[in-house]
C-alpha positions as CSV (number, residue, x, y, z in Angstrom):
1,X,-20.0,-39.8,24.6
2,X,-19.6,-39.7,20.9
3,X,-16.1,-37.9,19.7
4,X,-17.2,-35.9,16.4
5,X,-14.7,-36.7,14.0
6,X,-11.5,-34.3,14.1
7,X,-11.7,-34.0,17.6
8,X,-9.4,-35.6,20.5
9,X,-10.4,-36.6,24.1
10,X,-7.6,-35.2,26.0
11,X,-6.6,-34.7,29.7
12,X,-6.9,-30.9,30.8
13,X,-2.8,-31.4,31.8
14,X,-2.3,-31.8,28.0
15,X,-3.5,-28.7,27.3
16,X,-2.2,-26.4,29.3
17,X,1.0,-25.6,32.2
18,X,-0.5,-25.2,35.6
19,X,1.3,-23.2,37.2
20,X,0.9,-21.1,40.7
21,X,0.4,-17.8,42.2
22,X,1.4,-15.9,45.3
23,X,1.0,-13.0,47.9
24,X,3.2,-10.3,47.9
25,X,4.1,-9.0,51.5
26,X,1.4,-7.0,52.6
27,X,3.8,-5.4,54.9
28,X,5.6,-4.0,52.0
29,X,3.6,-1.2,51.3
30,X,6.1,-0.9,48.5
31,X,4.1,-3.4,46.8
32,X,0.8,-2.2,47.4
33,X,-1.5,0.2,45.2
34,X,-0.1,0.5,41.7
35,X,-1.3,-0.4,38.2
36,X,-0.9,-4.3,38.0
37,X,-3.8,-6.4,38.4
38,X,-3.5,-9.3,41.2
39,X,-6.2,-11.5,40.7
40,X,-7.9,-13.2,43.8
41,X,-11.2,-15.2,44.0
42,X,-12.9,-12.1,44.7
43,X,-11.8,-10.8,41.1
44,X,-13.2,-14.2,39.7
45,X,-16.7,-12.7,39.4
46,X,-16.5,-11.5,34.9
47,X,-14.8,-13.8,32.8
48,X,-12.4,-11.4,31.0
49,X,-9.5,-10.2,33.5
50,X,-8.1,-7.5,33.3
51,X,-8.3,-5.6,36.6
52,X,-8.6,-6.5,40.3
53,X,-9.9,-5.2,43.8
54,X,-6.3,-4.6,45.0
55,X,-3.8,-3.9,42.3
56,X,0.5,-4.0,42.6
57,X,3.4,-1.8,42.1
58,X,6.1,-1.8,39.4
59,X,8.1,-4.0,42.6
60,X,5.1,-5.9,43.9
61,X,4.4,-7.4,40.5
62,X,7.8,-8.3,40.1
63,X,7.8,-10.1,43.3
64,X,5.1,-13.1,42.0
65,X,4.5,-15.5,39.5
66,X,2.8,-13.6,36.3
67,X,0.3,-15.0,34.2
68,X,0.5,-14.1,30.7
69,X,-2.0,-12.7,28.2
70,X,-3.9,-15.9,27.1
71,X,-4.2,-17.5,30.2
72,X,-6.9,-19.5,31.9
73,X,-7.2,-18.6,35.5
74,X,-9.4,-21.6,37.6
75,X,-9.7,-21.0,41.3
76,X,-9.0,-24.2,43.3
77,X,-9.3,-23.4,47.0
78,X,-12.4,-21.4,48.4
79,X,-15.7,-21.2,50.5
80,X,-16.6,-20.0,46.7
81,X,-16.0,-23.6,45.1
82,X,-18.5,-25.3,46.9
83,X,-20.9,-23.8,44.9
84,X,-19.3,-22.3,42.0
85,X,-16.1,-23.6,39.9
86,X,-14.7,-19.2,38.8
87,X,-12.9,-19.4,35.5
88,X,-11.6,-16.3,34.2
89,X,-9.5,-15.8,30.9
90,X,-6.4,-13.0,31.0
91,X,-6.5,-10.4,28.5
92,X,-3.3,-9.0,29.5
93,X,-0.1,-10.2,32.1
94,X,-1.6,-10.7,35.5
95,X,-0.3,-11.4,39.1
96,X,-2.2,-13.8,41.1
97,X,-2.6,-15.3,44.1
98,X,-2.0,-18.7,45.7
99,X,-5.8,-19.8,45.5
100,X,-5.6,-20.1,41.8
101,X,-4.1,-21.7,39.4
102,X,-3.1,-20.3,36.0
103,X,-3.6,-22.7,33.0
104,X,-1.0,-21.3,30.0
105,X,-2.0,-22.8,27.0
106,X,0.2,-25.4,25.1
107,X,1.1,-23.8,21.6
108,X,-1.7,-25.6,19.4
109,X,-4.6,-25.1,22.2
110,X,-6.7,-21.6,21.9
111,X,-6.7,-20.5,24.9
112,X,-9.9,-18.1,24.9
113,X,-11.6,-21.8,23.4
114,X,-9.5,-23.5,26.4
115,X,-11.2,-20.9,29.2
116,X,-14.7,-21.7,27.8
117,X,-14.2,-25.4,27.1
118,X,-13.4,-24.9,31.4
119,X,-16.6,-22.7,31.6
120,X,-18.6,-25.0,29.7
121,X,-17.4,-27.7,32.3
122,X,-18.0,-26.1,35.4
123,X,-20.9,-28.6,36.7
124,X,-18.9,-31.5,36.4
125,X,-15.8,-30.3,37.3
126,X,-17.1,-28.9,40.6
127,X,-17.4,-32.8,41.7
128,X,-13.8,-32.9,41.9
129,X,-14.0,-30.2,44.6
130,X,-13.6,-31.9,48.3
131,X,-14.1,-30.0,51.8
132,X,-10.6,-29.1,53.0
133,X,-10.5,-27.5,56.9
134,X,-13.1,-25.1,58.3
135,X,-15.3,-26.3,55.1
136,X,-13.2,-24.7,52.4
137,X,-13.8,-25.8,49.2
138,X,-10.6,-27.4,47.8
139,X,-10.1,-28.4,44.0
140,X,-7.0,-30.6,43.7
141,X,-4.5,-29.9,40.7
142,X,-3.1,-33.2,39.7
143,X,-7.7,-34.1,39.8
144,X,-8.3,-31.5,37.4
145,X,-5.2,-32.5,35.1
146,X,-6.6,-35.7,34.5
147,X,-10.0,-34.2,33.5
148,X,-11.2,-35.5,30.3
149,X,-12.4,-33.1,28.0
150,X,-12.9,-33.3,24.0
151,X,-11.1,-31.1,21.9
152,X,-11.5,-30.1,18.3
153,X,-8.0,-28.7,15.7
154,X,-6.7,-25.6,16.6
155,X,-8.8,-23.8,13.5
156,X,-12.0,-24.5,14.8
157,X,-11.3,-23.9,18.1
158,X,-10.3,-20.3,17.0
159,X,-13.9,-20.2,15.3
160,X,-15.8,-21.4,18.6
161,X,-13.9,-18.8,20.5
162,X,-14.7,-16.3,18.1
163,X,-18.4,-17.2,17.9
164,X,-18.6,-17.2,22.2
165,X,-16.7,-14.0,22.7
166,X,-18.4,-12.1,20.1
167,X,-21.7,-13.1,22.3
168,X,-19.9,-12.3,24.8
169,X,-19.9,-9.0,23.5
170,X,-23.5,-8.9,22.5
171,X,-24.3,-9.4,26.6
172,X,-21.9,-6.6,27.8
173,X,-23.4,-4.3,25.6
174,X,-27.2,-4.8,26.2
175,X,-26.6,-5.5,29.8
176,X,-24.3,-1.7,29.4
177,X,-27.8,-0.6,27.5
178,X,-30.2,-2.1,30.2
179,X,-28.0,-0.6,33.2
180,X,-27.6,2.8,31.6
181,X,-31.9,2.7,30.7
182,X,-32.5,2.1,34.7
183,X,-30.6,5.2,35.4
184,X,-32.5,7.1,33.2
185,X,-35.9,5.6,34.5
186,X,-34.9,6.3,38.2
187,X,-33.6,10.3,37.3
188,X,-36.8,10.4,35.4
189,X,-38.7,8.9,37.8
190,X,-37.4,11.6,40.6
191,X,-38.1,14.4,38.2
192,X,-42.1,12.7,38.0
193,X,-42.5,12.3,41.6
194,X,-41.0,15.2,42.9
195,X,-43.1,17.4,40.2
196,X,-39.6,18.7,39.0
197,X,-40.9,17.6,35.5
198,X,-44.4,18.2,34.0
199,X,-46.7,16.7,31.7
200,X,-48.4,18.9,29.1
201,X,-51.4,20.7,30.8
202,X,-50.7,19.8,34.0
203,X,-49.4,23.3,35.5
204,X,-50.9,23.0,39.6
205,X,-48.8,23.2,42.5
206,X,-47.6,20.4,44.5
207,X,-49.0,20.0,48.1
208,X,-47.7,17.6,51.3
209,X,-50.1,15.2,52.6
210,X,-49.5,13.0,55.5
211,X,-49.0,9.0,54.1
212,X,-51.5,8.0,57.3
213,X,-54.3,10.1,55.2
214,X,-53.7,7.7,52.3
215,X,-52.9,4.7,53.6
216,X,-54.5,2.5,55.9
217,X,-52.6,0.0,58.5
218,X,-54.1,-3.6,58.1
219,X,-54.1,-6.0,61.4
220,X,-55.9,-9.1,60.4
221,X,-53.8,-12.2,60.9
222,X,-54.4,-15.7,60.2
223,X,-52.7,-19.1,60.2
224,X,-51.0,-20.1,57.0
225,X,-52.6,-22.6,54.9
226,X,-53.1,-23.6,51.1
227,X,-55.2,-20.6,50.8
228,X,-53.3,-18.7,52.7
229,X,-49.7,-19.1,51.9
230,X,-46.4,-17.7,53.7
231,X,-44.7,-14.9,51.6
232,X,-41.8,-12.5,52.5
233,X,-40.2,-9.4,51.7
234,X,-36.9,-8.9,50.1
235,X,-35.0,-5.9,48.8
236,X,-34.7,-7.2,45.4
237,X,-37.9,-9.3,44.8
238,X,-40.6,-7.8,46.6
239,X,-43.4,-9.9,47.9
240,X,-42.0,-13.5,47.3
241,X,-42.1,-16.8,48.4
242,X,-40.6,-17.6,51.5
243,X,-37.5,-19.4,51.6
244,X,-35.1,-20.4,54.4
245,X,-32.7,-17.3,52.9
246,X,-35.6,-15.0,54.6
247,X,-36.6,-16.9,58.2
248,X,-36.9,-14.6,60.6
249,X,-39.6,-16.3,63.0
250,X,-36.9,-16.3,65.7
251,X,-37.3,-12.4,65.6
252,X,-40.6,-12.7,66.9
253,X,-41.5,-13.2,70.6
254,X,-44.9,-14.4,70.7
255,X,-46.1,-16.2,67.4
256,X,-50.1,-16.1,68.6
257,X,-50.3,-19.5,67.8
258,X,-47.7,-19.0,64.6
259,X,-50.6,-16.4,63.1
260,X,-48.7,-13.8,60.1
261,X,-50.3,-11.0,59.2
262,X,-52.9,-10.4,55.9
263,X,-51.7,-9.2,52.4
264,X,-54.2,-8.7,49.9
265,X,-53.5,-7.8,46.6
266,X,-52.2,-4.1,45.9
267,X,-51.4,-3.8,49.7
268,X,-48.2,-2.1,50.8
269,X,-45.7,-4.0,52.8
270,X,-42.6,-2.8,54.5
271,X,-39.9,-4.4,57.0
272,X,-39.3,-1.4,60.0
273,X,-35.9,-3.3,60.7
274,X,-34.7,-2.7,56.7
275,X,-36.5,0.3,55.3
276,X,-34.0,2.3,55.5
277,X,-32.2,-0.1,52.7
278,X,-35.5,0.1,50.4
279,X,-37.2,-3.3,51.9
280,X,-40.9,-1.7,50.8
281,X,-43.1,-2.7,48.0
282,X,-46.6,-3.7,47.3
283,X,-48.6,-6.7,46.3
284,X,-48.5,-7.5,42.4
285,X,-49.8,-10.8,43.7
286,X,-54.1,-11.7,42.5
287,X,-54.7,-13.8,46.0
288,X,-54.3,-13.0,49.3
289,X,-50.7,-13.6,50.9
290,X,-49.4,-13.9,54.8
291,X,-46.3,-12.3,55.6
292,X,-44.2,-11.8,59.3
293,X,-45.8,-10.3,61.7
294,X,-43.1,-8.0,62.0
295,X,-43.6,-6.6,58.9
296,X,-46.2,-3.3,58.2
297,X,-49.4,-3.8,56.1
298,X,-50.8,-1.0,54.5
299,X,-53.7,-0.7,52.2
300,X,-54.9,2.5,50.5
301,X,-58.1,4.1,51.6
302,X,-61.1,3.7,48.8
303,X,-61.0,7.4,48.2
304,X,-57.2,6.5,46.9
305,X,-57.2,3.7,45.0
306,X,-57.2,4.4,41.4
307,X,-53.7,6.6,43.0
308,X,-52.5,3.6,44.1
309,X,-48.8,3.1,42.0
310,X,-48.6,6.7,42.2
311,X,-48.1,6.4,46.2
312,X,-46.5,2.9,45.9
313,X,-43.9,4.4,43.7
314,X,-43.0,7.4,45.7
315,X,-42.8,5.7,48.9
316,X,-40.4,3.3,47.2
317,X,-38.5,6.4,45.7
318,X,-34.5,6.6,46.6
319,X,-35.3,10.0,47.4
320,X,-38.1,8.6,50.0
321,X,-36.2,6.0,51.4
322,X,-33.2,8.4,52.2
323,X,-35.7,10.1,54.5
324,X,-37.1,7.4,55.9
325,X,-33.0,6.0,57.4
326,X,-33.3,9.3,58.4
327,X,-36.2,8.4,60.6
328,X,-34.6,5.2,61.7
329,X,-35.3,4.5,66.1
330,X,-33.2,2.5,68.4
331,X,-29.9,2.1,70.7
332,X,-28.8,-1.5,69.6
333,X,-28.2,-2.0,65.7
334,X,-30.5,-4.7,65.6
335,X,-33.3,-3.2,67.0
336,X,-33.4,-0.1,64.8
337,X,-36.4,0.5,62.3
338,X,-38.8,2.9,61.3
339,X,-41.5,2.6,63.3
340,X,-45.6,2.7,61.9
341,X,-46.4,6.0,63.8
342,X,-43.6,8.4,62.1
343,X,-43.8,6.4,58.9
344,X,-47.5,7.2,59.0
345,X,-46.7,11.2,59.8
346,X,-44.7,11.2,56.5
347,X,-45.6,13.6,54.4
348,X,-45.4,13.1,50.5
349,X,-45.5,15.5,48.0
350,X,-48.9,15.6,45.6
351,X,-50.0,17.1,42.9
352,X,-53.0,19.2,44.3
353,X,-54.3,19.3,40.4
354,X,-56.3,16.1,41.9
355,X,-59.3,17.0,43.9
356,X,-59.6,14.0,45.9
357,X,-55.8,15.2,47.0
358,X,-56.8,18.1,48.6
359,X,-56.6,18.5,52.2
């Protein structure tokens, strides 16, 4: 690799002190539940530190090794390492524990630039980590020293770590934007499909219909092919692609010759074990899908279908799901669901405005 002219190919240990963390007593409870931050993997999830999940006392953090505003901290022993390499960068004196390693830099080295140049090296440095006992990922310190990594004078660095963290702050405060715009959408969204709020000339009472009056329950199953490929149904996706993630064939007794059940497009599909966690949601897909026959298919009745998103979306509503875990059968935890027949006695509220909602 070319070195652009002003910069230096130096070890990682020239850069910084390594230095380690600790665990105060947790039988202390003296130590326990105060205002200092002590920073485990757990806490290596943002980049900027500056709190944790369990936080010390005045006496617990007096009790460790601190590390000081400007630090890099690097976790090096983990389950977490053998797929990610954590780097987080102190914005103010932290405790931490013995997983980690602080990186303090050396008076000429930046050391926000020093936690991104570590950041920007997470790939390769993760081939340093080796499997320690019971498969814990273990990164070991003197390896990491002698990491060779390229590094500019201490003026530009100061610029790259000015240019990164000002993006930085471009992200926080769009992703602040989109987070704060989804909680607006789903209060609105309430108000919509509860008829709290009304549109303009739309002044008719709301009426309950059962969802087995809209909605249909599909049976037809077939054996997965190239025109008839294997989906699932996650939380956060939707209908998706099946991956190893989502197997659940063991759950099912008798595969009738390993036959899933038909998803067309626009039909309604929802898991009886997890609907009580929102796993419902409807085909966005333009070919036909299988999915486990486990799973419920629904598909709305002809009279219905240009109401389609309407019932989609209120069936997937939080307000919804809390009443279906309400509706949740079964002794054992994992045989718990919402089964088809009291899903399909539901009754949803709509606006009787709509003829062809009329009872």
């Amino acid at each position: 690799m070319m070195v652009p002219e002003g910069w230096k190919t130096l070890e990682l240990g020239a850069l910084a002190k390594f230095t380690s963390g600790g665990t105060p007593s947790k039988t202390t409870k003296s130590f326990w539940g105060g205002i200092h931050p002590w920073i485990s993997g757990k806490d290596l999830k943002q980049h900027y530190l500056s709190t944790s999940i369990d936080m010390l006392t005045e006496e617990g953090f007096d009790s460790v090794n601190k590390a000081p505003t400007g630090s890099t901290l690097v976790l090096v022993r983990g389950m977490t390492l053998l797929k990610d390499f954590p780097v987080g960068f102190a914005t103010r004196p932290l405790a931490f524990n013995q997983d980690i390693k602080a990186l303090i830099p050396e008076k000429n080295i930046d050391g926000l630039f020093l936690s991104f140049l570590l950041a920007g090296n997470k790939e390769k440095i993760r081939q340093l980590v080796s499997t320690a006992g019971h498969g814990t990922g273990r990164l070991d310190t003197e390896s990491l020293k002698a990491y060779p990594v390229i590094v500019p004078r201490p003026i530009e660095q100061k610029k790259i770590a000015k240019v990164l963290s000002t993006w930085d702050q471009a992200i926080t405060a769009t992703e602040q934007l989109l987070k704060n715009s989804q909680l607006q959408k789903k209060a609105l969204m309430q108000q919509l499909l509860m008829g709290r709020k009304r549109f303009p000339g739309f002044t008719g009472s709301w009426g309950l219909k059962k969802v087995g009056s809209l909605l249909k329950v599909r049976k037809i199953k077939k054996v997965p092919s190239d025109e008839f490929p294997l989906f699932s149904l996650t939380i956060e996706n939707g209908i998706t692609e099946k991956s190893e993630r989502y197997n659940r064939e063991f759950l099912v007794k008798n595969t009738d010759e390993k036959k899933y059940k038909l998803v067309n497009p626009k039909d309604i599909v929802y898991n009886p074990a997890n609907l009580r966690w929102g796993a419902i949601n409807y085909s966005r897909l333009n070919h036909p899908v299988l999915v486990s026959p486990i799973y419920e298919v629904l598909y709305v009745a002809d009279e219905q279908k240009d109401h389609l998103d309407f019932i989609a979306q209120t069936l997937m509503s939080a307000d919804q799901i809390r009443r279906f875990a309400a509706m949740v059968e079964g002794t054992l935890i994992e045989r718990m669901a919402v089964k088809i027949e009291p899903f399909l006695a539901t009754k949803i509220a709509i606006p009787s405005s709509l003829p062809e909602f009329i009872e």
